[in-house]
SERO-4910 file (N, C-alpha, C, O; in steps of 0.05 Angstrom, whole numbers):
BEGIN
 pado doro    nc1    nc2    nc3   cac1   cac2   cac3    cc1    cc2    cc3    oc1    oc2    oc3
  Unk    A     17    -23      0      0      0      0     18     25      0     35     27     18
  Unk    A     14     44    -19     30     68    -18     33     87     10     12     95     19
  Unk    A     52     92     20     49    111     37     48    101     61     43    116     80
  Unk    A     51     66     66     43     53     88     70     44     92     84     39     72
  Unk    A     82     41    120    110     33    131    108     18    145     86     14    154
  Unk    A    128      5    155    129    -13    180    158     10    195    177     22    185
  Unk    A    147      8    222    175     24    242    178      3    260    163    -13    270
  Unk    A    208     10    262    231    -11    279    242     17    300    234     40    301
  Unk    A    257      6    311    272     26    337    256     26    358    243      8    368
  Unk    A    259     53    366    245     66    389    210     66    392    193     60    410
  Unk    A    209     77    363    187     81    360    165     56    344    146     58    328
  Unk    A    176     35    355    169     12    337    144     -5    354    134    -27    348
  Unk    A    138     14    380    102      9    386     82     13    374     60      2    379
  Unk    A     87     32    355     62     39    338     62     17    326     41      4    326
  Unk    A     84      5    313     74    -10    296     78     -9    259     91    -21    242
  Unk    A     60     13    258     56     21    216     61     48    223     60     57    246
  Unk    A     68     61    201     59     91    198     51     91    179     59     74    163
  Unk    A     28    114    169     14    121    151     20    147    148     16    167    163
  Unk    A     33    144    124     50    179    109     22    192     94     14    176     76
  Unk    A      9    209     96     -2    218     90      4    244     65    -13    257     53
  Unk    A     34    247     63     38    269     44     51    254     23     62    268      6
  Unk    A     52    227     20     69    210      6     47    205    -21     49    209    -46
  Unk    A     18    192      2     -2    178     -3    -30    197    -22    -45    185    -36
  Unk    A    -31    225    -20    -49    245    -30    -45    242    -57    -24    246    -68
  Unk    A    -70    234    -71    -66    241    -92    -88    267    -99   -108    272    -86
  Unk    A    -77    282   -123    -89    307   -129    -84    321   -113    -94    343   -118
  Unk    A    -71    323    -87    -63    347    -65    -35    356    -73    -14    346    -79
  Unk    A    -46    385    -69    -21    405    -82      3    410    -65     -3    406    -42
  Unk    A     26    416    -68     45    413    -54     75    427    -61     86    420    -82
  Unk    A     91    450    -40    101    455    -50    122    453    -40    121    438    -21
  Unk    A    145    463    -44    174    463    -39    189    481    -22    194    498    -39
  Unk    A    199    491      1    207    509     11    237    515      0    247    497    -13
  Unk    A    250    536      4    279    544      8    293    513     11    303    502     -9
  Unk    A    292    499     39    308    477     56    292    454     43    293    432     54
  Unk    A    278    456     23    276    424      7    252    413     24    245    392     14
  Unk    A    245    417     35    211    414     53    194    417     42    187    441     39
  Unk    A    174    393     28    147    393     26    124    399     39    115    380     52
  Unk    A    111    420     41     89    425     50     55    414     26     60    409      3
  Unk    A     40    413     33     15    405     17     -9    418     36    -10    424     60
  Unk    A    -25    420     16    -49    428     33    -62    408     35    -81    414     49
  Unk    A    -62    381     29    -84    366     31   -104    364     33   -114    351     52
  Unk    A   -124    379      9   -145    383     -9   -136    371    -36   -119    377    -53
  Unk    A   -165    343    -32   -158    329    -55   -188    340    -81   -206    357    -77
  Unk    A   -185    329    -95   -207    334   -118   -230    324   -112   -251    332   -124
  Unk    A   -230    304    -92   -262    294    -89   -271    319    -64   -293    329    -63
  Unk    A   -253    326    -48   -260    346    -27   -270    380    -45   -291    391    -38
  Unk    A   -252    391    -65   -259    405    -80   -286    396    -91   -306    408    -83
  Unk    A   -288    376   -110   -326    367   -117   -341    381    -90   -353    402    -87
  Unk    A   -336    360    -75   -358    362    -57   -370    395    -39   -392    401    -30
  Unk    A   -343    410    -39   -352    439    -31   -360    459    -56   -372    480    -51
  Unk    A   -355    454    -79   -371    460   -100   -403    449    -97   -422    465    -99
  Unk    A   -405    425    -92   -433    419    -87   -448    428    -69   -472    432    -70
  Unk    A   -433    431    -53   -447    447    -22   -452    474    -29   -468    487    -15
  Unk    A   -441    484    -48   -441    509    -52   -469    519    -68   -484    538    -64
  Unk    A   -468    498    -89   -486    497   -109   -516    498    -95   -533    515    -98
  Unk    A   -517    476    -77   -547    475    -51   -544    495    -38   -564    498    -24
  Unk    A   -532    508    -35   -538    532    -18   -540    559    -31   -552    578    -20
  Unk    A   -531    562    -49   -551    584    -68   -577    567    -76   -598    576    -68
  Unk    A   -577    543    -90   -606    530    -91   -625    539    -77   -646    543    -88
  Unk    A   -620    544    -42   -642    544    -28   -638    570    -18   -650    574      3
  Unk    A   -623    591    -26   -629    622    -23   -647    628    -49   -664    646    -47
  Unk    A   -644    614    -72   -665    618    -97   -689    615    -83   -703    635    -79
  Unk    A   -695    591    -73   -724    574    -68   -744    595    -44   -768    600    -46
  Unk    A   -724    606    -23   -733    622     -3   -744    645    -15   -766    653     -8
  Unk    A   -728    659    -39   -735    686    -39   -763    678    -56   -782    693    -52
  Unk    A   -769    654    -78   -786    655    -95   -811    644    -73   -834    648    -79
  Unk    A   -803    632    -50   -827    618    -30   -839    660    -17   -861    668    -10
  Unk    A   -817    672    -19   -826    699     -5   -849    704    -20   -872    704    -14
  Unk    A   -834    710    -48   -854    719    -66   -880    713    -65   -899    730    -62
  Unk    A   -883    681    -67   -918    673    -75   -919    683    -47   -927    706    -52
  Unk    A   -917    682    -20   -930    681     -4   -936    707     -2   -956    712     12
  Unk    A   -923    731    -14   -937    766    -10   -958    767    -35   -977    782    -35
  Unk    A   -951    742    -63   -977    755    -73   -995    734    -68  -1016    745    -74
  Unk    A  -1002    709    -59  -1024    698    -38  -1044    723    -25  -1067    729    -30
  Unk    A  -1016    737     -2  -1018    757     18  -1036    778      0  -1057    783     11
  Unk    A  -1034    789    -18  -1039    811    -37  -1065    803    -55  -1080    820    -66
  Unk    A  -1067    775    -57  -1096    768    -64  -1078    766   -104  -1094    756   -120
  Unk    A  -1056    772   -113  -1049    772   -140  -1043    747   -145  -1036    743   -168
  Unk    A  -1043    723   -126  -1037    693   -141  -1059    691   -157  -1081    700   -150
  Unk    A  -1057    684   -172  -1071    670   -197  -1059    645   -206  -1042    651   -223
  Unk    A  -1060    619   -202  -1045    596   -215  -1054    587   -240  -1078    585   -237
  Unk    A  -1050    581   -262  -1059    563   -279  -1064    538   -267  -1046    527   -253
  Unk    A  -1098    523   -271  -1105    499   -261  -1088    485   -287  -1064    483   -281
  Unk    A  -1092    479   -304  -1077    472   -333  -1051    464   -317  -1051    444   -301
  Unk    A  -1025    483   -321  -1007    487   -317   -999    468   -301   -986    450   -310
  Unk    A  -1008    469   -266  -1014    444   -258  -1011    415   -259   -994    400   -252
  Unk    A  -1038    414   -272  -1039    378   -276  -1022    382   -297  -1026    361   -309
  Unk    A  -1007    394   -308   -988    383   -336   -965    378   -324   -951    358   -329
  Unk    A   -960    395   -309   -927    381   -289   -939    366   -267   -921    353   -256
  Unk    A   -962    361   -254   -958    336   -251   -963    307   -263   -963    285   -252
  Unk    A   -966    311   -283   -974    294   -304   -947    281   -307   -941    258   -309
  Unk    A   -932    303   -307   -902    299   -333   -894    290   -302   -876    274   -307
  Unk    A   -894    290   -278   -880    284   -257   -884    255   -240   -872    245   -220
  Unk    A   -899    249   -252   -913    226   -239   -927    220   -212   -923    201   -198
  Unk    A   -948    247   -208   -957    260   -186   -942    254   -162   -947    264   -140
***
């Protein structure tokens, strides 16, 4: 397994070590002055997934402001729905 060791010596209670800057794939990483790797360890599935979080959460600042809406023209007596309109998406939705 990449990035997986066995330790001897002193420290040879643990057992394994698990290198974690060896083992990242897609995590960026760079080089100091003294030859030292640093990484952020942010991989590409962690990038997906806060893109997606991101995406649902404007989603449901859309949904709020449009739930505002009908509910002031409800409030205002200006809803008017198409009955039509309606049963055609739920038709197409499979009620």
């Amino acid at each position: 397994m990449a990035g997986v060791r066995k330790t001897s010596g002193p420290s040879a209670a643990r057992g394994v070590v698990y290198d974690l800057a060896k083992s990242r794939a897609g995590a960026s990483a760079t080089v100091d002055n003294a030859g030292r790797t640093d990484s952020s360890g942010i991989t590409d599935g962690a990038r997906e997934l806060a893109s997606a979080l991101r995406i649902v959460q404007e989603a449901e600042e859309a949904r709020t402001e449009r739930l505002l809406a009908l509910k002031a023209q409800i409030a205002n007596g200006t809803y008017n729905p198409d009955p039509r309109e309606i049963a055609r998406k739920l038709v197409e939705r499979g009620f």
